[in-house]
C-alpha positions in Angstrom: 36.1 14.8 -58.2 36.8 18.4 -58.0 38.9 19.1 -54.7 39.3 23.3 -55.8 37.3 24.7 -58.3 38.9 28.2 -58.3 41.9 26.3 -59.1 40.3 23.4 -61.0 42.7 20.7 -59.0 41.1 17.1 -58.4 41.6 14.6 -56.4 43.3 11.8 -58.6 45.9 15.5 -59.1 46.2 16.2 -55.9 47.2 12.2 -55.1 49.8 12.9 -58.0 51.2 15.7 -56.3 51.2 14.1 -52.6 53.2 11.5 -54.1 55.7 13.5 -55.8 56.4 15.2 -52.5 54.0 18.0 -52.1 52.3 16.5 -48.8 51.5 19.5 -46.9 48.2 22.3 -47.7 51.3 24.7 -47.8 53.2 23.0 -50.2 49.9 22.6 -52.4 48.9 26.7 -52.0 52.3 27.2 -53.2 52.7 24.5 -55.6 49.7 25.5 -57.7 47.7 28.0 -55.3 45.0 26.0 -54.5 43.3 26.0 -51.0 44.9 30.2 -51.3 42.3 31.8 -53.0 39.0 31.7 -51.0 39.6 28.7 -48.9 37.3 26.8 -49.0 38.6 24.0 -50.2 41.7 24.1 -47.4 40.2 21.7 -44.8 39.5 18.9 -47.7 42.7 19.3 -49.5 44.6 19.0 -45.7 42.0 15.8 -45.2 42.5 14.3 -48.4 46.6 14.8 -47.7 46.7 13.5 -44.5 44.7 10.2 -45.6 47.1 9.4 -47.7 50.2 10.2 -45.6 48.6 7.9 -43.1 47.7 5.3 -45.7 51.4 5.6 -47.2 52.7 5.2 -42.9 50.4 2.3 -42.3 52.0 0.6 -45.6 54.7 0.9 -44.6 54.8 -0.3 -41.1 53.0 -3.4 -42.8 55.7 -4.0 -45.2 58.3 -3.8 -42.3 56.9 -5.6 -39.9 57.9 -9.5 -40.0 55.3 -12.3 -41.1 54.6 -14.8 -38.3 53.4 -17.9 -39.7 50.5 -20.1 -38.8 51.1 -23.5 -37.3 
């Protein structure tokens, strides 16, 4: 799905990118300039980042925490 069409980014792109660092609508607008030109794609590139920073913080605490075992 298109996330920017003045930009042409998708999402499966933009997941790319969040992985390789560039987490933040900032970093994106000056990465590859979308969510810069007419904004209107800002608030869902900021969503979609966010979801998976959270999803990427919840695995993590998951993978960290210990196992208790059933009796």
């Amino acid at each position: 799905m298109f996330v920017c069409l003045c930009k042409g980014l998708d999402d499966k792109s933009l997941e790319k990118m969040r992985q390789d660092g560039t987490d933040t609508l900032k970093k994106v607008i000056k990465k590859c300039g979308a969510g810069g030109d007419c904004g209107s794609c800002a608030f869902k590139i900021n969503r979609l980042l966010q979801e998976g920073n959270e999803r990427d913080s919840l695995t993590q605490e998951l993978a960290e925490s210990p196992v208790k075992k059933a009796k």
